[in-house]
C-alpha positions, 0 to 999 in steps of 0.5 A, a space after each residue: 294389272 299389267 301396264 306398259 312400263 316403259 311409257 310410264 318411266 319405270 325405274 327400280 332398283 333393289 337394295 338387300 341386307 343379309 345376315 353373314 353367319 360369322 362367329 362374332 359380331 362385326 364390331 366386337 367379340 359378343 357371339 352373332 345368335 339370338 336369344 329367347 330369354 329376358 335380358 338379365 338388365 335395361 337400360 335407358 336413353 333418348 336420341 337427338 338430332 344432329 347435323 351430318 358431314 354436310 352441316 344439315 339435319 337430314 329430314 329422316 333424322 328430323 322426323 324421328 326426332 319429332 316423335 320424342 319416344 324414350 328407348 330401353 334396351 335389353 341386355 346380357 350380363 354374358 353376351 352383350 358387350 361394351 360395345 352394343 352399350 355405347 360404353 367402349 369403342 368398336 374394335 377392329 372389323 370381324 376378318 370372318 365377316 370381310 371374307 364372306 362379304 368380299 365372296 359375295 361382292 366378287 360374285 357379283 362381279 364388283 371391283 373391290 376397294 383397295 382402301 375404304 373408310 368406315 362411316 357413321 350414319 345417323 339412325 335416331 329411331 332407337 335401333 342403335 344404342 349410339 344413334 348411329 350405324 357402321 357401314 363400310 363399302 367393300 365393292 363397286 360397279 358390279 353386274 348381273 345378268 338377267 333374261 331381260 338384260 343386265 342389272 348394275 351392282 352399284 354398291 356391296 357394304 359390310 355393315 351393323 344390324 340393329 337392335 331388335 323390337 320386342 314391344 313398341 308402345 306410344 311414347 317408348 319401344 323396348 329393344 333388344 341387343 341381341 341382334 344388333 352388330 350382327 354383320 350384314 351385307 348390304 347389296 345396292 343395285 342401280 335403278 335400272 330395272 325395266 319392269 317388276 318381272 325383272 325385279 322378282 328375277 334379280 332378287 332370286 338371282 341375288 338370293 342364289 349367290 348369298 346362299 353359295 356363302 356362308 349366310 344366316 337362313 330363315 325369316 328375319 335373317 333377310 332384308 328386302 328393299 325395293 326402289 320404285 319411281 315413275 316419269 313425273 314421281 320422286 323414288 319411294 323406296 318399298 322396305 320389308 319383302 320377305 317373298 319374291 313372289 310377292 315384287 310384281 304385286 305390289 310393285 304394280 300397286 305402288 304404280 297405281 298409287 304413284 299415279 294417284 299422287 301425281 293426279 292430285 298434284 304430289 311427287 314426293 318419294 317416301 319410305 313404305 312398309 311392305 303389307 302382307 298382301 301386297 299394299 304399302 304403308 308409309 314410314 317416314 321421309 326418304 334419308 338424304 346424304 346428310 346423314 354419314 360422316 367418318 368414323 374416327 376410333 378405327 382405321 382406314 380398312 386395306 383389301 390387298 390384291 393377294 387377298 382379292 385373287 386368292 379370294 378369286 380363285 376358291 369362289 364358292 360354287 352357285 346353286 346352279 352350277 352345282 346342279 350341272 356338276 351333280 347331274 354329270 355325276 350320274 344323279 337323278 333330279 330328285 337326289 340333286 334336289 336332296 343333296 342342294 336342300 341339304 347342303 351335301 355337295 362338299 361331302 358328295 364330291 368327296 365320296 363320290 371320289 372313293 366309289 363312282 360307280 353308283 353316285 344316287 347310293 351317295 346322295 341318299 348314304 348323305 342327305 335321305 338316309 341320316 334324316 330316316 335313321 334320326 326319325 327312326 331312332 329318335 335322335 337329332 339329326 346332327 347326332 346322327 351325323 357325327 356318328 355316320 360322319 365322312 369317314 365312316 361312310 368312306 369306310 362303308 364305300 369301300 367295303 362296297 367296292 371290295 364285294 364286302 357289302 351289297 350296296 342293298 345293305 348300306 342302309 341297315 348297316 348305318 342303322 346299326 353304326 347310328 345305334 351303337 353296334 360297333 363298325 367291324 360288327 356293324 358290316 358284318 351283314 349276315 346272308 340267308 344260306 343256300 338251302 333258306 334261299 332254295 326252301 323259299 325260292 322254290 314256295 314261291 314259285 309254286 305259289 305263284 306260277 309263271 312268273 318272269 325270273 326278274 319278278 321272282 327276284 323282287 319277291 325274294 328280294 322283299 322277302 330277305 330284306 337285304 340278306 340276299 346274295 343276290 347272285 346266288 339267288 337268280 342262279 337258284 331261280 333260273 334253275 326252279 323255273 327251268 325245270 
């Protein structure tokens, strides 16, 4: 249902959390991946409510509270440190972690915070083994700009993840510490958007720029939040979209329900949980700001303005820029589409600068041909790769430049490398001789009479498979056919 938004006082703001792909956690030096086996030990503790900088209790503290559950958390005897346990203070914020979030903050065109306080917010639903999360903002007053007009960045913080669910029960959930302290990068927009189209458009645009960086892919790794008001409404803020596809729907379901809470005389905003089909459930009361206070065991954190234009000026490339930069190159769409997906286009640059005449060659040499060769030889992809790493296929570029190899011939001898055969064998590609090639050319033409010359060349070419001197042959074609 489409409705006119505008007269309903929409507003709507996002809020997105994305795992940085870092070697460490954000506050220690326990490894950022997740684990499938059983924690080697448990432990337990329960959570209280208490009042923030403010002097208040915030309501979504108190709602927790109520709920009085018991919390155990599965830990690792090798990768859990004191830490995650609540047992040691944090140490200094991950460098790695800073670089990425400041990458992304700056293409989102914010001004970075020269000095900035790590802060406490208090989370009492057993997510955080201390009852609090770690946040610090790195940048402020950003844009994007969308078809329907620009969109304010508000805030981008650097901040813990949480403990992960594995079972949660009526009266106790069992976490594990895997997951929590993973850096996220927290991206807050405005509440500006004018309609759920607009929405869908930011989120994607937000998505394409933490991709330029080095973030964590797959389900889980993203979150998205989604703020909603109408005129006469408080904000509800709509927690767990994993599909972009899926904004406009329940945007204009949440609507519905906001007009439905204002007929029966309601205005309160909440928190809900996004349903697979589009419909919201509620989760607790809205957090207020009496939540946050300073953390005192590290330091005020220093960005200098060195940094900041050295940052500036080896800003990763977006998707889409990289698309203009590959289709000027000379590749066709489907190998720009295999060389994004694959994340090759560091390594396309950099060969395509030892070969330029045939840059599609390229694009398959790195992103089609490794993965046939992986399926063919039953060998992992990465495997694969070390082996035909850039130095190899700069060595291969070459010979194709000198005449040494037709470029017809790259993809068997990659295979060969790929199964062990030395390089100097591996190139090495033996031709058909001059009397194989007229015994062949001249059955075929018999065979198959009055054919043009090019569509006897495709014959022998499938004929040979890529033992062909290619030249050779049209001149022993040309003159079959012309006697």
């Amino acid at each position: 249902m489409a409705y006119n938004y505008k007269k309903l006082g929409f507003k709507a703001g996002l809020e997105i959390h994305q795992q940085i792909d870092s070697a460490k956690k954000l506050f220690s030096n326990a490894p950022n991946f997740l684990r499938n086996d059983k924690g080697d030990y448990t432990i337990k503790r329960k959570l209280h409510a208490v009042a923030g900088e403010e002097g208040e209790v915030d309501v979504a503290v108190k709602h927790e509270a109520r709920l009085d559950k018991e919390f155990i958390y599965e830990a690792y005897k090798d990768t859990t440190s004191l830490v995650e346990l609540d047992e040691s203070p944090p140490e200094n914020l991950n460098e790695e972690a800073l670089e990425i979030g400041l990458q992304i903050a700056l293409l989102l065109n914010c001004e970075i915070y020269p000095v900035t306080q790590v802060m406490r917010k208090t989370v009492i639903d057993g997510s955080n083994t201390s009852g609090f999360q770690r946040t610090v903002l790195i940048g402020h007053s950003g844009f994007l700009e969308t078809s329907f007009g620009k969109v304010e960045v508000d805030t981008v913080a650097l901040e813990e993840d949480s403990a992960r669910v594995i079972e949660r029960g009526k009266e106790s959930v069992l976490y594990r510490l895997d997951r929590l302290g993973i850096p996220l990068i927290e991206i807050a927009t405005s509440p500006s958007m004018k309609n759920p189209e607009q929405v869908k458009e930011c989120a994607l645009k937000i998505g394409e720029i933490l991709r330029a960086c080095k973030v964590k892919r797959g389900i889980g790794t993203i979150r998205q939040d989604v703020n909603v008001s109408i005129k006469g409404h408080d904000r509800v803020e709509i927690k767990g979209f994993q599909e972009p596809r899926m904004f406009v729907k329940t945007i204009d379901l949440e609507i519905e329900r906001q007009l439905q809470d204002i007929k029966k005389g309601k205005k309160s905003g909440e928190v809900r949980n996004a349903k697979e089909f589009g419909e919201t459930e509620f989760l607790r009361p809205i957090p207020g700001k009496a939540r946050m206070y300073p953390e005192t065991d590290l330091e005020l954190l220093r960005v200098d303005k060195k940094r900041i234009d050295l940052l500036k000026k080896n800003l990763p490339k977006l998707r889409s820029d990289i698309k203009e930069e590959l289709k000027k190159k000379g590749l066709s769409d489907e190998m720009i589409k295999l060389v994004i997906n694959e994340d090759a286009a560091d390594e396309f640059f950099a060969l395509i600068q030892v070969h330029d005449k045939d840059a599609n060659l390229i694009a398959k040499m790195i992103a089609l041909w490794p993965r046939e060769i992986a399926t063919k030889e039953n060998k992992p992809l990465e495997e694969v790769r070390h082996i035909l790493d850039e130095r190899k296929l700069e060595e291969i570029l070459e010979l194709v430049d000198s005449g040494e190899i037709n470029p017809r011939d790259v993809k068997e001898v990659m295979q060969k490398i790929s199964s062990g055969v030395h390089f100097a064998d591996a190139v090495k590609v033996e031709k058909a001789s001059h009397d194989e090639l007229e015994e062949e050319i001249r059955k075929i033409v018999k065979e198959k009479p009055g054919l043009r010359e090019n569509a006897y060349m495709g014959i022998v070419m499938a004929k040979f498979k890529g033992k062909l001197d290619a030249k050779k042959a049209m001149e022993i074609i040309k003159r079959i056919v012309g006697e």
